[in-house]
C-alpha positions in Angstrom: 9.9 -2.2 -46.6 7.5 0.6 -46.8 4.9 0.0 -49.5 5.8 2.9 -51.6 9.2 1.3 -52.3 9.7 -1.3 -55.5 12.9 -3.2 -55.0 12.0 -5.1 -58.7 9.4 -3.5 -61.2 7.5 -5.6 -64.1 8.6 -3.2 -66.5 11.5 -0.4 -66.6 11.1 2.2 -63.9 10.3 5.7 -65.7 13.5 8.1 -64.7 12.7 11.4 -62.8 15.5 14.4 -63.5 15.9 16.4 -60.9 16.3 19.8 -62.7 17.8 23.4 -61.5 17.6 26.2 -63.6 21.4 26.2 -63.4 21.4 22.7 -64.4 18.5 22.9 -67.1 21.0 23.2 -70.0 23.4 20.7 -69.3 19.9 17.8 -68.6 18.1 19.2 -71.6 21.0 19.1 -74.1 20.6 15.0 -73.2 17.6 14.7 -73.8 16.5 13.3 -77.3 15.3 16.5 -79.4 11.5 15.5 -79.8 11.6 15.7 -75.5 13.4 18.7 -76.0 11.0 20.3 -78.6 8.1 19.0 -76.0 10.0 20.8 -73.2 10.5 23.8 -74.9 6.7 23.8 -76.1 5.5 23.0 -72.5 7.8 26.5 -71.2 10.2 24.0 -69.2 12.8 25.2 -67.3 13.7 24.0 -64.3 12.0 26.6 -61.6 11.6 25.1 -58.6 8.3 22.6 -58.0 7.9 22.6 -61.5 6.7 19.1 -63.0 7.0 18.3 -67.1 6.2 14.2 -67.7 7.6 14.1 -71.4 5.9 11.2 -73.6 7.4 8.7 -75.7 6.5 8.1 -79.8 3.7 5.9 -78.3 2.1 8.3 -76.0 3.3 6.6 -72.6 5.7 8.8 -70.0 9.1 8.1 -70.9 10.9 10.2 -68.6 10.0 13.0 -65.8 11.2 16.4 -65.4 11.3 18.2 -61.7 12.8 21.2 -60.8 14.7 21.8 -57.1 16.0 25.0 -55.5 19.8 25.9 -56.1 21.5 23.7 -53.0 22.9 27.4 -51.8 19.1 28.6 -52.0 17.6 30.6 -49.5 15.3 28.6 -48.5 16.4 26.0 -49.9 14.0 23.0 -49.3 15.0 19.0 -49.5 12.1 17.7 -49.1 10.6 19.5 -52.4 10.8 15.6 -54.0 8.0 15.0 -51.8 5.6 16.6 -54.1 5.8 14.0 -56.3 3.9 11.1 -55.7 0.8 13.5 -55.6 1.7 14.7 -58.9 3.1 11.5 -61.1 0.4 9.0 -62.1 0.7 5.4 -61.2 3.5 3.6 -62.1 7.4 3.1 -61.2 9.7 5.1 -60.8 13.6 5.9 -60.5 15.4 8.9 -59.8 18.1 9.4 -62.9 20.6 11.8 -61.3 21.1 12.6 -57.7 18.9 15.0 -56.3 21.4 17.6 -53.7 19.9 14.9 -50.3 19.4 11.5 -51.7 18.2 10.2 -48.5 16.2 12.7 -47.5 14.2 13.3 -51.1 13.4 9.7 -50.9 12.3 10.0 -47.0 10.2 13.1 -48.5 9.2 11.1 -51.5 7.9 8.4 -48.9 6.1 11.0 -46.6 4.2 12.7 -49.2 2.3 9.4 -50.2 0.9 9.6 -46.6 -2.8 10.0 -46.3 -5.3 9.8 -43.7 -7.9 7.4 -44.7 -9.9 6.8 -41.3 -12.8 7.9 -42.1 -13.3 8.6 -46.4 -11.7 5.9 -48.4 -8.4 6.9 -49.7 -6.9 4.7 -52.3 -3.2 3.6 -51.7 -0.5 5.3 -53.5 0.1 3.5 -56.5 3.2 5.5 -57.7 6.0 3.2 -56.9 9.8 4.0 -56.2 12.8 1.9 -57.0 15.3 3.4 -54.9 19.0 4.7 -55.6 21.9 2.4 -55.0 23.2 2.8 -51.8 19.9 4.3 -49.9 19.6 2.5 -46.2 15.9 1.4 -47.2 15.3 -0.2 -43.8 15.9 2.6 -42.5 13.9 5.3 -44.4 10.8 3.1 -43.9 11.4 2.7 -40.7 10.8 6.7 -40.3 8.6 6.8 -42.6 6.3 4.4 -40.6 6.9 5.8 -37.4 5.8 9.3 -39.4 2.9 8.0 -40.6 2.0 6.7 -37.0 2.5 10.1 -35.1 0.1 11.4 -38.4 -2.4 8.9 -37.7 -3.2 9.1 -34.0 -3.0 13.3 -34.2 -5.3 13.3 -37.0 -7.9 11.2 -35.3 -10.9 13.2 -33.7 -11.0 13.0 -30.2 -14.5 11.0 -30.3 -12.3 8.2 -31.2 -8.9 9.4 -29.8 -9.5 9.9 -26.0 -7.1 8.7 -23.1 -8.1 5.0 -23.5 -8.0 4.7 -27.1 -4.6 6.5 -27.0 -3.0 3.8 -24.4 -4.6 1.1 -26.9 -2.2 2.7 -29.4 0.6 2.6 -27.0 0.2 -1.0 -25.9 -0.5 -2.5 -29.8 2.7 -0.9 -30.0 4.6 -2.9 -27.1 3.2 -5.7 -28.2 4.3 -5.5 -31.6 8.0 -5.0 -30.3 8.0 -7.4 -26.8 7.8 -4.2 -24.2 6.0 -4.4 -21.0 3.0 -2.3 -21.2 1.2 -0.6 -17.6 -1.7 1.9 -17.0 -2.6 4.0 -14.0 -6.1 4.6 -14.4 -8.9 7.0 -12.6 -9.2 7.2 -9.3 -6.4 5.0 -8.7 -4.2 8.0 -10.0 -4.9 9.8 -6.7 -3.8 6.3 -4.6 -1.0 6.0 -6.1 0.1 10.0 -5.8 -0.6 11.4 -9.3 -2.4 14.4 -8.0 -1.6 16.6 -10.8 -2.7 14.0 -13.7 -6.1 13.6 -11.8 -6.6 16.7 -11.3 -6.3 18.0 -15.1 -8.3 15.0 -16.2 -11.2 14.5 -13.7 -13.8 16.7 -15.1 -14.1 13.9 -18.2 -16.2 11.4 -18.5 -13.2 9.7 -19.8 -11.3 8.1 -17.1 -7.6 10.0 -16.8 -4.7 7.7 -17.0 -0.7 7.1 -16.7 0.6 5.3 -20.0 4.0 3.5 -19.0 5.8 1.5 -21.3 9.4 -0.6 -21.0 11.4 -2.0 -23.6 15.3 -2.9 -24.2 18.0 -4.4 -21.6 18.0 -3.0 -17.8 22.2 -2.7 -17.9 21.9 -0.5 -21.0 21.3 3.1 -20.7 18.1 4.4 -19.5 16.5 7.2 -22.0 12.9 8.1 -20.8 10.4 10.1 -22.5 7.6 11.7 -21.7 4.8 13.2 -24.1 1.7 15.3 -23.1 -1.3 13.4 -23.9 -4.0 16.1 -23.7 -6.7 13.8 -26.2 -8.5 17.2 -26.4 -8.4 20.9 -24.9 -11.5 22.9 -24.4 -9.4 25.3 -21.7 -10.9 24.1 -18.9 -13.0 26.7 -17.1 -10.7 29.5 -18.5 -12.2 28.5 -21.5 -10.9 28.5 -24.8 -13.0 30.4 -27.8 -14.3 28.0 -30.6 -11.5 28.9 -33.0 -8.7 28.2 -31.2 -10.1 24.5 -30.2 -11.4 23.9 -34.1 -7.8 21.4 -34.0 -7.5 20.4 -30.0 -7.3 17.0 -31.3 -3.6 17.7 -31.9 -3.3 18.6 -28.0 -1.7 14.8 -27.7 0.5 15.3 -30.2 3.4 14.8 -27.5 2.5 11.5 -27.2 2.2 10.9 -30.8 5.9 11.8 -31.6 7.1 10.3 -28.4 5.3 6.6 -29.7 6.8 7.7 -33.1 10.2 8.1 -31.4 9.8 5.0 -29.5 8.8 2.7 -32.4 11.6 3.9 -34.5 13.9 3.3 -31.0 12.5 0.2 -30.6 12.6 -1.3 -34.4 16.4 -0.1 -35.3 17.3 -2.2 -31.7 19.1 0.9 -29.8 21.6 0.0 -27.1 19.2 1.6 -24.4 16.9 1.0 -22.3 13.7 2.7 -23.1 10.7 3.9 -21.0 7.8 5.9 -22.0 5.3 7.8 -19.9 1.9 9.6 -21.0 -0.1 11.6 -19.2 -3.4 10.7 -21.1 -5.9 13.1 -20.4 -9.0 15.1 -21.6 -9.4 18.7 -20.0 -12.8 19.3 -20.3 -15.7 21.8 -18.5 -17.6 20.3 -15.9 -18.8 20.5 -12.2 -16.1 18.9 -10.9 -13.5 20.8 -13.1 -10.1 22.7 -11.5 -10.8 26.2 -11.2 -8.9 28.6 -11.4 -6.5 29.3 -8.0 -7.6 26.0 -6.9 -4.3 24.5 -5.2 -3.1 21.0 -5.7 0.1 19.3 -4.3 2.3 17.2 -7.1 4.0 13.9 -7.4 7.1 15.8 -6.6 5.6 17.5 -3.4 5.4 21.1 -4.3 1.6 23.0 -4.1 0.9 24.4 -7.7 -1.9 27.4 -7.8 -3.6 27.1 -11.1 -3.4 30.5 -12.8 -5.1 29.7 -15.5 -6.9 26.0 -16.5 -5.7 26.4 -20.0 -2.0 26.2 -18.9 -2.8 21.8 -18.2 0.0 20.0 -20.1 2.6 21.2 -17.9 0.7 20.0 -14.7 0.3 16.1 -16.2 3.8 16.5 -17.7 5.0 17.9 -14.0 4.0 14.3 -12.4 5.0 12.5 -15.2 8.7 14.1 -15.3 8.7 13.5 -11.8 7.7 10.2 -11.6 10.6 9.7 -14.6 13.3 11.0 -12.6 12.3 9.0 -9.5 15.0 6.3 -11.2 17.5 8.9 -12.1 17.6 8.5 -16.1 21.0 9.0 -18.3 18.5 10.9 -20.6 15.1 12.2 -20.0 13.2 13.9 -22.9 9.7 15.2 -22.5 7.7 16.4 -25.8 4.6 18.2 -26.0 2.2 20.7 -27.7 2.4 23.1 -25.0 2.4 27.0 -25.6 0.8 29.8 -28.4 4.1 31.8 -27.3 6.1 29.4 -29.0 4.1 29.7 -32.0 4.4 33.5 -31.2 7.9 33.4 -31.2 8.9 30.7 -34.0 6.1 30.0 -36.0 4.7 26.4 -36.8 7.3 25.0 -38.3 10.6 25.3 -35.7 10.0 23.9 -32.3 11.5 25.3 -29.6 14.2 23.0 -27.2 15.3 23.7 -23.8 18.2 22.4 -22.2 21.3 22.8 -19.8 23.3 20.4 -21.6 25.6 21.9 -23.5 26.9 18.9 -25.9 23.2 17.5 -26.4 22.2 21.2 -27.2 24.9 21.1 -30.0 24.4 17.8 -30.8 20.8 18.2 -31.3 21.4 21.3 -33.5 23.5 19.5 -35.9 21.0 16.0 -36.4 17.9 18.9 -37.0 19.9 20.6 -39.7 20.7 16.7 -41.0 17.6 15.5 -40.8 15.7 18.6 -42.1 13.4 18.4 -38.5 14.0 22.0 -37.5 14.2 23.0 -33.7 15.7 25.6 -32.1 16.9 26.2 -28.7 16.0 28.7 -26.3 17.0 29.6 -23.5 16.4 28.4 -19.5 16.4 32.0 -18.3 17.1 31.7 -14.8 15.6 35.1 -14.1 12.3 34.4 -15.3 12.1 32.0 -12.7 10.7 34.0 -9.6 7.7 34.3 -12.4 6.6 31.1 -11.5 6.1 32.3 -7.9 3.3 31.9 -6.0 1.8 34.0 -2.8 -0.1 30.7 -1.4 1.5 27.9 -3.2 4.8 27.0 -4.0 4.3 27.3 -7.8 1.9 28.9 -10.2 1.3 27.3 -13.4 0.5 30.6 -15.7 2.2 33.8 -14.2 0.5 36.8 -15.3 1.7 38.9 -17.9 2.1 36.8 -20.4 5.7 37.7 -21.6 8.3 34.4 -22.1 5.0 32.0 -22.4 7.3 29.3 -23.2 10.2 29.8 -21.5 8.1 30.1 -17.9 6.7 26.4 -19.1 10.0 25.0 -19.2 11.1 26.9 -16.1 8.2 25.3 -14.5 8.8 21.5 -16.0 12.2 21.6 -14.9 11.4 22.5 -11.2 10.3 18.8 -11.8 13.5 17.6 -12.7 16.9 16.5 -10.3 18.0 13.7 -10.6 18.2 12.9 -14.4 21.7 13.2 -15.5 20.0 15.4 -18.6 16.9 16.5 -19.4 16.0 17.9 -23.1 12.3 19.6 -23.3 10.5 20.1 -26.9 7.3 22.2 -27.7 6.3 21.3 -30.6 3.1 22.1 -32.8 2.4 18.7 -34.3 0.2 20.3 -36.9 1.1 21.6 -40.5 -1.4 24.7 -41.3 -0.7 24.8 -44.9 1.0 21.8 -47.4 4.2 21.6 -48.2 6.3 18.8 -50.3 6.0 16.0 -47.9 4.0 17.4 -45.4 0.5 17.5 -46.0 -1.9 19.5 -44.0 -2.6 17.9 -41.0 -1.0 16.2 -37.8 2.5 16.1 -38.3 6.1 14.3 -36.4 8.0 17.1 -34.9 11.5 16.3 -33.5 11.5 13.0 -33.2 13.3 12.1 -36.2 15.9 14.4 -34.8 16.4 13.0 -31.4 16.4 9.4 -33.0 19.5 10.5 -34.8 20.8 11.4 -32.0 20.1 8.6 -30.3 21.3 6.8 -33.0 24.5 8.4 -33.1 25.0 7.6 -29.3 23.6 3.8 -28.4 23.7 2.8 -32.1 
């Protein structure tokens, strides 16, 4: 059970109301009149966000006011509960009445007690939650855990989050849940036809590897994922500016959601068999770097001209997808922080997904909106292919002119994809800019607690 849960308390759990304005009469009018003449005093009423703790006769908190959005709200946010363990003081707590998502404003409630405490002491949470009757708590930690994980690893620097560090992660992982854990490393990429992998990550002093890990019974289904594992960005020799590296550390947070997704697979037992890849690589300036309209052949066999040194995470996820399909998977799912057009196009928040499946496409949509993990799909504009065209190569992995950035990406990753009976690509951020109820600033789990809903749903 996640540590912010209290299944018995030493003394009576304080009750939170969760308050709208349309509701504020109705909760007021039962509240005893000294709380109400407190309220009143304090300019309560129920906006959304808005905290009141009301005292008792003897000066304790007796009971805690928070106001939510309408449920029909534009903009209408669940996970607003997760404000609260950074606002209540220490203690134990219940929720009185129902907020509108029971489950998910005690999944927020568990995600905003997150913080990262690597490197300046942080002090646990020590506001407590007795959840409602009827909450799956196994479940809700197990999320909130695999969160927490995918928040770790982004938000670790890449001085102590490079390729090998980040298959450390992976195998602590497989051997907390019995997988088989294997790593391709260095030179013996190239021996073993990873051209593309080697050829992003040879300018670091940090060995380039292959992460591949194998859990769950061989007759079961086989779901594969794949997540870009770029421990850190510079641009290559198309170099990127200072500013836009300042948080290159996220660049692996493909990886990060894909171990997220895996631990959660791997914990709640799914009917599948799992396998994950990661291309674990630094893509750094050097001697030895890839230049641009250098030429390298893949896993797959095409020649891919590099356009531009900055476009990386679709070479290492190119031999990685490949190397996937090579066993023909029911399900193949690749994640990754991959283009600024995506950003362009949908902001930070709502990750773009690409896919010719029609009932996973649906099926996706309807566990995001559930879950309150937003993505939304874009097209696999078969047009926009010839892009990707190349005068001396097969492929180019950055056609000029910059229009469809992210749509040209997954054009190109799924030129690395044929057998797989389907094949779902994310790009994700990984990164909250600015804090939000449950989300503070920092790395953050994109998707994943989507696709494990769906995954849920289907090999449950």
């Amino acid at each position: 059970m996640h540590a912010m849960f209290q299944s018995v308390s030493d003394q009576p759990a304080v009750p939170i109301s969760f308050v709208t304005r349309s509701s504020w009469d109705t909760i007021r009018a039962g509240l005893p009149e000294a709380a109400q003449r407190f309220a009143a005093a304090a300019g309560y009423n129920g906006k959304p966000g808005q905290y009141l703790a009301l005292p008792t006769a003897e000066g304790d908190i007796g009971h805690v006011l928070f106001g939510l959005d309408e449920a029909d709200a534009k903009g209408h946010d669940p996970f607003r509960p997760g404000a609260l363990p950074g606002l209540l003081p220490a203690g134990s707590y219940r929720f009185a009445n129902a907020p509108h998502d029971a489950r998910l404003a005690v999944l927020a409630f568990a995600l905003g007690a997150y913080k990262f405490g690597r490197y300046r002491h942080a002090e646990p949470s020590a506001v407590k939650l007795v959840p409602p009757d009827g909450i799956d708590v196994a479940a809700i930690s197990r999320t909130a855990e695999a969160v927490a994980l995918a928040r770790d690893l982004i938000n670790t620097p890449a001085n102590d989050m490079g390729p090998a560090e980040l298959a450390e992660a992976a195998q602590v992982l497989a051997q907390r849940f019995g997988a088989t854990f294997d790593t391709i490393v260095g030179d013996d990429l190239a021996t073993r036809n990873f051209p593309l992998i080697r050829a992003v990550g040879m300018a670091s002093t940090r060995a380039p590897r292959l992460i591949d890990l194998t859990w769950g019974d061989a007759s079961h289904p086989r779901v594969t994922l794949v997540g870009k594992g770029v421990c850190f960005d510079t641009g290559g020799l198309d170099l990127k500016p200072s500013s836009a590296m300042l948080i290159m550390k996220k660049d692996m947070g493909g990886a990060a959601n894909v171990l997220a997704l895996a631990s959660m697979i791997m914990d709640a037992g799914l009917k599948l068999r799992l396998r994950v890849l990661i291309p674990a690589v630094e893509n750094a300036v050097a001697g030895n770097a890839m230049r641009p309209l250098d030429i390298f052949a893949s896993r797959k066999g095409p020649t891919v001209e590099i356009g531009n040194t900055d476009a990386e995470g679709r070479l290492v996820l190119a031999d990685a997808l490949a190397y996937a399909d090579e066993e023909a998977p029911d399900l193949l799912i690749d994640l990754g922080t991959l283009t600024g057009a995506a950003r362009v196009a949908l902001g930070p928040d709502l990750p773009p997904y690409y896919t010719n499946d029609e009932a996973l496409a649906l099926d996706l949509a309807r566990h995001a909106k559930a879950e309150h993990d937003p993505l939304w799909r874009m097209p696999l504009w078969a047009p926009y292919d010839s892009w990707l065209d190349s005068k001396v190569a097969n492929i180019n992995n950055a056609p000029s002119g910059g229009f469809a950035g992210s749509i040209t990406c997954a054009l190109f990753l799924q030129r690395f994809v044929e057998a797989a009976r389907s094949w779902l690509h994310v790009d994700i951020y990984g990164w909250t800019p600015k804090a939000k109820p449950g989300r503070p600033e920092g790395g953050e789990c994109q998707a994943a607690r989507a696709i494990f809903a769906l995954l849920s749903e289907r090999y449950g």
